[in-house]
VEXDREN-2710 file (C-alpha; in Angstrom, 1 decimal):
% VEXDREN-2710
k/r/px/py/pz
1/UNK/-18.4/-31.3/-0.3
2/UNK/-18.3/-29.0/2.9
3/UNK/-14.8/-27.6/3.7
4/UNK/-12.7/-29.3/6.7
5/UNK/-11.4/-27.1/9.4
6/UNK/-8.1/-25.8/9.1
7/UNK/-6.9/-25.6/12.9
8/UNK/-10.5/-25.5/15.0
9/UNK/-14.1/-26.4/14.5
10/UNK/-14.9/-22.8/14.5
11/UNK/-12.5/-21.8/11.9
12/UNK/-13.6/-24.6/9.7
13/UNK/-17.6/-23.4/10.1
14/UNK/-16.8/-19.5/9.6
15/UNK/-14.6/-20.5/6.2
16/UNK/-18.0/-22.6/5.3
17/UNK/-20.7/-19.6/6.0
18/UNK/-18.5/-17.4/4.2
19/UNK/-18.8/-19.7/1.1
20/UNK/-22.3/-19.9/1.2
21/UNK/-23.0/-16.2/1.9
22/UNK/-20.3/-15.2/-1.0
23/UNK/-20.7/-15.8/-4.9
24/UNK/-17.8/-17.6/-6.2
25/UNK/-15.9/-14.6/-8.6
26/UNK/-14.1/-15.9/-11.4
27/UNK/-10.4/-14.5/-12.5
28/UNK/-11.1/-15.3/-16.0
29/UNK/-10.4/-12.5/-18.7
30/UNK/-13.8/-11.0/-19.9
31/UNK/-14.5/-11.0/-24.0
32/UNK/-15.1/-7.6/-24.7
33/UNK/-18.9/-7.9/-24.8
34/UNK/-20.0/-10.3/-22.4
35/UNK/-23.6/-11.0/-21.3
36/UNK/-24.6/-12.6/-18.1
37/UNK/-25.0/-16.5/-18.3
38/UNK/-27.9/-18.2/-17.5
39/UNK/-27.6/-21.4/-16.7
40/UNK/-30.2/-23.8/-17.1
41/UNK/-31.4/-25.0/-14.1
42/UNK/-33.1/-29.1/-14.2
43/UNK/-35.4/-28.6/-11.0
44/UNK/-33.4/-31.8/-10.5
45/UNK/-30.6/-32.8/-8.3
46/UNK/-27.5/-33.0/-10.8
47/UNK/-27.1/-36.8/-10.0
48/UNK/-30.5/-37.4/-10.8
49/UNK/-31.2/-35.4/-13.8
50/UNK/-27.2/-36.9/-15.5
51/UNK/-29.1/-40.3/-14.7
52/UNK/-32.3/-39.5/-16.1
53/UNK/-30.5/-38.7/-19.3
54/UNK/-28.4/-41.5/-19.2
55/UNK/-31.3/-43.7/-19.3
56/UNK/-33.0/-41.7/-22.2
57/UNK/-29.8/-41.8/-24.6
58/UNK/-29.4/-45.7/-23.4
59/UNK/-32.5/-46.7/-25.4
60/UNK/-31.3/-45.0/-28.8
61/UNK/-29.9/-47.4/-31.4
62/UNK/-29.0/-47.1/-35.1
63/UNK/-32.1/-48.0/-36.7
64/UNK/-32.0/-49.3/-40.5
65/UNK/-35.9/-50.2/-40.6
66/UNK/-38.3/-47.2/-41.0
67/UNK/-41.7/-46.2/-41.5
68/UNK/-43.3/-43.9/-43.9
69/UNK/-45.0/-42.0/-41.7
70/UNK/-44.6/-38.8/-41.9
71/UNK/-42.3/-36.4/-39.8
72/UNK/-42.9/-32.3/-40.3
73/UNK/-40.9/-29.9/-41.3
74/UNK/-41.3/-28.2/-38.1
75/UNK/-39.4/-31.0/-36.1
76/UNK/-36.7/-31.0/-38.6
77/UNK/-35.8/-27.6/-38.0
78/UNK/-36.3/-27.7/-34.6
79/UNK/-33.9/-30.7/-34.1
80/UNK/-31.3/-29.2/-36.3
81/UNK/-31.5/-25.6/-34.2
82/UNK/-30.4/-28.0/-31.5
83/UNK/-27.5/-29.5/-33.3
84/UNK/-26.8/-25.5/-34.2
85/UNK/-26.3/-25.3/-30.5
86/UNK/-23.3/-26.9/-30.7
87/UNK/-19.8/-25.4/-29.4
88/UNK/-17.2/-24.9/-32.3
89/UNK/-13.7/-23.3/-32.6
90/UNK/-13.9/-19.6/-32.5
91/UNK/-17.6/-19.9/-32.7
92/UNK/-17.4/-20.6/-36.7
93/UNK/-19.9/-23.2/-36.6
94/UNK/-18.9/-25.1/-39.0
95/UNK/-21.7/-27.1/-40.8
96/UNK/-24.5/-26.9/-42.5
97/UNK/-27.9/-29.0/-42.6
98/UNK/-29.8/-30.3/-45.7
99/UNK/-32.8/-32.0/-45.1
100/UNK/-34.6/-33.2/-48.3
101/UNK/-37.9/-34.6/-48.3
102/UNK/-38.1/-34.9/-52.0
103/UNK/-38.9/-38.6/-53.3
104/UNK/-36.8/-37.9/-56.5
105/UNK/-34.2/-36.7/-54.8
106/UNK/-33.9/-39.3/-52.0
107/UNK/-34.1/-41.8/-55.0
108/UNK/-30.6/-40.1/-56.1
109/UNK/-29.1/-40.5/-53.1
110/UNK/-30.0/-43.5/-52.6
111/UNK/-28.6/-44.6/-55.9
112/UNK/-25.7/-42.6/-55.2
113/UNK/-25.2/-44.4/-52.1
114/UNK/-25.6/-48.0/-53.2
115/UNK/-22.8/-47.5/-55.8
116/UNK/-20.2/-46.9/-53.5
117/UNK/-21.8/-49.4/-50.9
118/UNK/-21.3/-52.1/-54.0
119/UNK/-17.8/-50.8/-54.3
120/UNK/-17.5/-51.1/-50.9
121/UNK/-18.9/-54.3/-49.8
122/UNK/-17.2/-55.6/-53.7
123/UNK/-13.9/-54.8/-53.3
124/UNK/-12.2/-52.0/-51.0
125/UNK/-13.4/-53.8/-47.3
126/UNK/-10.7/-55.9/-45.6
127/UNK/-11.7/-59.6/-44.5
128/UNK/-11.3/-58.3/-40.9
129/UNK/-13.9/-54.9/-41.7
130/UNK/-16.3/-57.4/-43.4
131/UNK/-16.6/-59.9/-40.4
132/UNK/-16.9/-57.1/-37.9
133/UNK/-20.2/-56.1/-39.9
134/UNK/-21.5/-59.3/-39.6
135/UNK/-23.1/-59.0/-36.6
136/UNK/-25.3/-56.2/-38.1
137/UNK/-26.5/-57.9/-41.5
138/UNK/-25.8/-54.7/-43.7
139/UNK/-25.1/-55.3/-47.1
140/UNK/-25.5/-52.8/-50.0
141/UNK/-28.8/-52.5/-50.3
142/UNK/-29.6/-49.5/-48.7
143/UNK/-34.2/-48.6/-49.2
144/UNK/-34.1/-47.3/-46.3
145/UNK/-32.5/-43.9/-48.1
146/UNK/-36.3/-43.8/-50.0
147/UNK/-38.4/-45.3/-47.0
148/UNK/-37.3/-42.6/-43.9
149/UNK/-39.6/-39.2/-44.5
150/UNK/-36.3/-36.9/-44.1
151/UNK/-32.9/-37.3/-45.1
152/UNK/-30.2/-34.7/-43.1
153/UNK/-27.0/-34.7/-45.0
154/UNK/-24.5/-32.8/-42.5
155/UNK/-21.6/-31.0/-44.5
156/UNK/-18.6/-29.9/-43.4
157/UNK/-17.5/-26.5/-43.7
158/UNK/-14.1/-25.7/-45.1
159/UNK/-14.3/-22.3/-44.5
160/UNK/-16.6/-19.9/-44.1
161/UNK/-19.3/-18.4/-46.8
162/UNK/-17.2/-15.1/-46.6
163/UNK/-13.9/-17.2/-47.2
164/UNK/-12.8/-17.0/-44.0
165/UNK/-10.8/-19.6/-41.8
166/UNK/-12.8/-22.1/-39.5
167/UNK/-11.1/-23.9/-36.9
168/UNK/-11.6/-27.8/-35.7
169/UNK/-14.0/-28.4/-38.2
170/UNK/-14.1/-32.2/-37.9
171/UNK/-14.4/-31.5/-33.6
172/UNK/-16.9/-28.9/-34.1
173/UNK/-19.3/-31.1/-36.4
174/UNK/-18.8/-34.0/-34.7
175/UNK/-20.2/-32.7/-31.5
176/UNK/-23.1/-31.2/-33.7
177/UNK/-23.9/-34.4/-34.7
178/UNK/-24.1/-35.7/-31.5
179/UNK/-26.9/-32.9/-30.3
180/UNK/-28.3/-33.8/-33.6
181/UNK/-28.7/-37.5/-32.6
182/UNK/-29.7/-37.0/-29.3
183/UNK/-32.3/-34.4/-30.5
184/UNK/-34.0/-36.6/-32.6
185/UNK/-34.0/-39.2/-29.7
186/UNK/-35.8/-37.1/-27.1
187/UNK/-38.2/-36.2/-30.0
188/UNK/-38.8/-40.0/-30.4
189/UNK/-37.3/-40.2/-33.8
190/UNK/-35.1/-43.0/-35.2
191/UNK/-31.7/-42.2/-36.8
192/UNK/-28.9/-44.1/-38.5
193/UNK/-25.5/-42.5/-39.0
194/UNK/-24.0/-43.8/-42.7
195/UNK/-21.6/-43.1/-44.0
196/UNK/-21.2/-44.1/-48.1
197/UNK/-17.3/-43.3/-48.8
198/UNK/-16.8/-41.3/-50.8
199/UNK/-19.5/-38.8/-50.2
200/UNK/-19.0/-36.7/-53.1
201/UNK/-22.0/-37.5/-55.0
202/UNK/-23.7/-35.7/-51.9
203/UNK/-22.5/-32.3/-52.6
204/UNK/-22.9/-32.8/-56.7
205/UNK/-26.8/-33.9/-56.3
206/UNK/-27.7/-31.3/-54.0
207/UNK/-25.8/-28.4/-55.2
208/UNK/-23.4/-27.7/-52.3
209/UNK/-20.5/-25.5/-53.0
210/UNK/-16.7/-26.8/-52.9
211/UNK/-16.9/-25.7/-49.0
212/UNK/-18.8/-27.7/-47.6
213/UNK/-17.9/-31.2/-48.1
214/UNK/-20.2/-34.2/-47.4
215/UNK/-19.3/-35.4/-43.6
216/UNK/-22.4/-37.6/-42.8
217/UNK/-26.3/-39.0/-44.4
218/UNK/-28.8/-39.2/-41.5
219/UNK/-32.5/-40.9/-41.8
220/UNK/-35.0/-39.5/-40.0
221/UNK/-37.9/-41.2/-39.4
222/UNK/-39.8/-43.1/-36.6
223/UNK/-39.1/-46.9/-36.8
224/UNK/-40.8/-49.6/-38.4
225/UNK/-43.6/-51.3/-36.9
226/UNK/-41.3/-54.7/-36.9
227/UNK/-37.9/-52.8/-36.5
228/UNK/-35.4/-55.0/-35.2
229/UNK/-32.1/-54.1/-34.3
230/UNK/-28.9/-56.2/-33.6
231/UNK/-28.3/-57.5/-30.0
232/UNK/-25.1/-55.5/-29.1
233/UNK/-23.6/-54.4/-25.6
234/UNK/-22.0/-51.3/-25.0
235/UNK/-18.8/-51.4/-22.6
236/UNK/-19.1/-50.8/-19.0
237/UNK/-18.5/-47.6/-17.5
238/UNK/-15.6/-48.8/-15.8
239/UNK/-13.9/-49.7/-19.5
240/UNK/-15.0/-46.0/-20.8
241/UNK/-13.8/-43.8/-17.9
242/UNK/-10.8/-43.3/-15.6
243/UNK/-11.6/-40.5/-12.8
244/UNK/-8.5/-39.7/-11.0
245/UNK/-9.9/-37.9/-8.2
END
């Protein structure tokens, strides 16, 4: 927004000029080794390109019907590099990636995965957890864990592999997770974020160490020829956001 005159027309232009002509210089204290930033540049007009992406992420839903058909190796990493992106507390980045492939071992998981679902769906869900899933027809059958080319199981780090201390872990991940999701979206892969409780089995079948600890199982795959997914709305912006300009 341009700059309003403080006391005459002139005054108010000159201030503008000046703002244009003159980078802004941040007061910030300097890390000890910084590097210039370069920010990345859309070729967009911000409104536009926020929109664009809006639109993009808009069309991703949980999917829990896949296809077989295969997804490389290649993308896997590459999506996962983006979820490594990620911000984290003191730069710890605290997570770590397995993607398995392997049918026996997706055939563990999935195993894994339908015991605690049966516990789950059995006895430790409230009346009140079990109608809200209604809507979505899950039960404890979970093929899908065998069907979906890659598995991503995201662990949590406790601390570092050093033994050092990592800081909002549980932030840190989560917003991995979220590049993660959206990664696999713009790569025009479907996910599903589930999350058998407890996880432990994770860790035990694919050797993790006591650090990490199982935070969430991710298909990958690209969806179904007759995927269906439930007819849910998300809120309105207006019931999401409060600007207090």
């Amino acid at each position: 927004m341009q700059p309003q005159p403080t006391g005459s027309a002139g005054i108010g232009r000159g201030y503008a000029a000046r703002l244009r002509a003159e980078p802004e210089v941040s007061t910030v204290a300097l890390p000890p080794n910084p590097i210039p930033y370069r920010p990345f540049r859309p070729g967009l007009d911000a409104t536009v390109a926020s929109e664009r992406f809006y639109r993009t992420m808009n069309a991703r839903r949980s999917v829990r019907m896949f296809s077989d058909r295969p997804v490389s190796e290649e993308t896997i990493r590459w999506i996962c590099a983006a979820a490594g992106t990620a911000p984290s507390g003191a730069n710890k980045q605290p997570w770590r990636f397995v993607a398995v492939s392997n049918p026996a071992l997706k055939r563990q998981i999935r195993e894994g995965a339908e015991h605690e679902e049966r516990e789950f769906y059995g006895r430790k869900a409230g009346d009140e957890w079990l109608t809200d899933l209604i809507p979505f027809g899950t039960d404890e059958k979970k093929d899908f864990l065998e069907i979906a080319p890659w598995l991503i199981v995201v662990f949590k780090m406790m601390k570092t592999d050093e033994g050092g201390q990592v800081y909002y872990a549980n932030e840190s991940v989560g917003i991995a997770v979220g590049l993660l999701l959206a990664a696999a979206h713009h790569a025009g892969l479907a996910t599903l974020t589930h999350t058998p409780s407890p996880m432990k089995f994770l860790g035990e079948i694919l050797g993790r160490p006591d650090h990490e600890r199982p935070y969430l199982l991710i298909p990958v795959g690209y969806p179904a020829a007759d995927c269906v997914v439930p007819d849910i709305k998300r809120k309105p912006l207006d019931e999401i956001l409060v600007v207090r300009a």
